[in-house]
C-alpha positions in Angstrom: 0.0 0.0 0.0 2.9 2.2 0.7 3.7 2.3 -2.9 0.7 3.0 -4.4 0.1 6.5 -6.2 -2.1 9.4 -4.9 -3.9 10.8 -7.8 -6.0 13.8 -8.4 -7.0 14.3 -12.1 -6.8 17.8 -13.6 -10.1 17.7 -15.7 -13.4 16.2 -15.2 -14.2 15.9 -19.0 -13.9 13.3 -21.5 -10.3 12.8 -21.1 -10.6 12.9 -17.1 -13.2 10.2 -17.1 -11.2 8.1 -20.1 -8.0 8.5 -17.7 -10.2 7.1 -14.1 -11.5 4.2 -16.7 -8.5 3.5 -18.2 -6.3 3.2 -14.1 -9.4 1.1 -12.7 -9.1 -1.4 -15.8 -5.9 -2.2 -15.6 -3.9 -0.1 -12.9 -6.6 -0.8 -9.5 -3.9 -1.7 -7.5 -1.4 1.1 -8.1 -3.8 3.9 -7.9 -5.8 5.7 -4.8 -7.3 8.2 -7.0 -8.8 11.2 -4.9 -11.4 12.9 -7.2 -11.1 15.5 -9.9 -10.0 19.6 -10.2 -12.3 21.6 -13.4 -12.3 24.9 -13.6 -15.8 24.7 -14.4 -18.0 25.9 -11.8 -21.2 23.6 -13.0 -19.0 20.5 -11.7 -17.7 21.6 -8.7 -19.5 19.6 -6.1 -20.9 16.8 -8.5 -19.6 12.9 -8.8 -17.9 11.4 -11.7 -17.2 8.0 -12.1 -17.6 7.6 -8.2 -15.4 10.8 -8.0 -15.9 13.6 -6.8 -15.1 17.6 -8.4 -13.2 18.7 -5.0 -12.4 22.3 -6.9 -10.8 24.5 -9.6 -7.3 25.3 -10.2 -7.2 27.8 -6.9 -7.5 24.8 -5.0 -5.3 22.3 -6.3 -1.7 23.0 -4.2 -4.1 23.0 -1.2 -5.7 19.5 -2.4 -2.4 18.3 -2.8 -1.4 18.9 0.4 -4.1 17.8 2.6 -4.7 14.5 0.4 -1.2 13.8 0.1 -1.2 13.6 -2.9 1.8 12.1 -5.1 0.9 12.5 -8.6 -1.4 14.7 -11.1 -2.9 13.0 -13.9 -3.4 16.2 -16.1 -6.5 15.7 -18.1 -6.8 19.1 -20.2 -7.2 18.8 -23.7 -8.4 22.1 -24.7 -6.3 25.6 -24.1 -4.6 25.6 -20.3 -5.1 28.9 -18.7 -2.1 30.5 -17.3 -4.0 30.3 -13.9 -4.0 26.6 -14.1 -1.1 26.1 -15.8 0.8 28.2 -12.9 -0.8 26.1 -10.2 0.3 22.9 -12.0 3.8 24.5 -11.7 3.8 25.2 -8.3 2.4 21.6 -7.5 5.6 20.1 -9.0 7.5 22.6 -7.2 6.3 20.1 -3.8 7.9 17.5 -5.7 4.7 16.1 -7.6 4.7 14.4 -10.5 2.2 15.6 -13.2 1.4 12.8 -16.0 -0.2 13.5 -18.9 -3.0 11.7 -19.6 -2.0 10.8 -23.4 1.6 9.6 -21.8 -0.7 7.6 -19.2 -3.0 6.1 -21.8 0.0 5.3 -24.0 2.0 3.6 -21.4 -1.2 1.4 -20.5 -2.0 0.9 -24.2 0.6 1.0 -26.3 -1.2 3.3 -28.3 -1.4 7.5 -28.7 -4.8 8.6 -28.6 -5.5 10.6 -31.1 -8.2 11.7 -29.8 -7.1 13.3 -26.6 -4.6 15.0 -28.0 -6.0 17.9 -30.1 -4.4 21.4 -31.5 -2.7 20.9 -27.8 -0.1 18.4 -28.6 2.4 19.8 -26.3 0.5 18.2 -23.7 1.5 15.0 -24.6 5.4 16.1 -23.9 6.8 14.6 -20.2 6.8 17.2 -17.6 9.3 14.6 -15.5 10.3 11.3 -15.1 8.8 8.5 -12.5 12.1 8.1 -10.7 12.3 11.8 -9.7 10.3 11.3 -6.8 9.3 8.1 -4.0 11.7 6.1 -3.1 13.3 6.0 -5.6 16.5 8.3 -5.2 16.9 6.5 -1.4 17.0 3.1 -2.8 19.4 4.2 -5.6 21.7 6.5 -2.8 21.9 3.4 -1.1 23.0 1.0 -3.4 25.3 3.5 -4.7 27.2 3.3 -0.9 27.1 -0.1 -0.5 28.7 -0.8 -4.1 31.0 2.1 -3.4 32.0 0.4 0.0 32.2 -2.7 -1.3 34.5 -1.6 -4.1 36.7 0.5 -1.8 37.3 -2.8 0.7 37.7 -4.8 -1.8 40.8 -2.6 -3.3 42.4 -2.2 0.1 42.5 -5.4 0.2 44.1 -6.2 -2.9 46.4 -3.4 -3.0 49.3 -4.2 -0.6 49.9 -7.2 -3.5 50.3 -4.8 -6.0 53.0 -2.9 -3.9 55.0 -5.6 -3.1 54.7 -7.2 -6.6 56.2 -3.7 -7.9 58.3 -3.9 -5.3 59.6 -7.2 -5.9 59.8 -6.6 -9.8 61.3 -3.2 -9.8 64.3 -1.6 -8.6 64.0 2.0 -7.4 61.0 4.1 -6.4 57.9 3.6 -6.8 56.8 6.8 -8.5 58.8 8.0 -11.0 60.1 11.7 -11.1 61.8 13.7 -13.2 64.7 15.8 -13.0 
């Protein structure tokens, strides 16, 4: 469970609810999704897909926060306003990942959807990589350390043999210098 992602979708249209069909198909396990963010005040308040509206774009950092949230699924497919687009920023700022949803529907898939993607094909570009965040950069830190300490004991112990090999095979000093 501790792996799992915390998802709040950005966009309660027909690429939101595609994007909460798409995870509870074949992602159930890996996903508590929270509820959606529209900037479309008829929504707010109303249940999608089981889901609620919790907002607009005003409220997304403070959704993030209080629902822990780990990763955006960003479901826009028409023009972003700067507004939203500026709140989206400052949620990855906190170290949240924000996915696409033609990036999440590929990845699933194997296909683009076409469909989804629209005059705003920039959308589809990644905003950053899985491994950014989680546990990720701890689990690698720490293999790095052991492999390092393991690498560092394993050349003390190997290099008093060299020395005395050179030792033993050449007259002189050990370093050269020149005059």
């Amino acid at each position: 469970r501790a792996f799992r992602r915390r998802a709040l979708v950005v966009g309660a249209g027909r690429a939101g609810q595609a994007s909460i069909a798409l995870i509870r198909e074949h992602l159930a396990s890996h996903y508590d999704l929270v509820g959606f963010v529209d900037d479309d005040a008829n929504k707010h308040g109303q249940t999608i897909q089981n889901l609620g509206v919790l907002g607009g774009h005003t409220d997304v950092v403070r959704l993030c926060r209080e629902h822990r949230i780990n990763q955006i699924i960003w479901a826009v497919t028409q023009d972003v306003s700067d507004d939203l687009f500026r709140a989206l920023l400052d949620t990855q700022e906190l170290g949240i990942e924000i996915l696409p949803m033609q990036l999440l529907y590929e990845d699933i898939t194997g296909r683009v959807p076409i469909e989804f993607i629209g005059d705003g094909w920039y959308v589809a570009l990644p905003l950053g990589h899985a491994a950014t965040g989680g546990l990720y950069p701890i689990g690698k830190r720490l293999f790095d350390l052991v492999f390092a300490f393991v690498g560092v004991l394993g050349l003390s112990l190997i290099l008093p043999f060299v020395w005395l090999g050179m030792r033993l095979d050449s007259p002189g000093p050990m370093f050269y210098t020149q005059e």
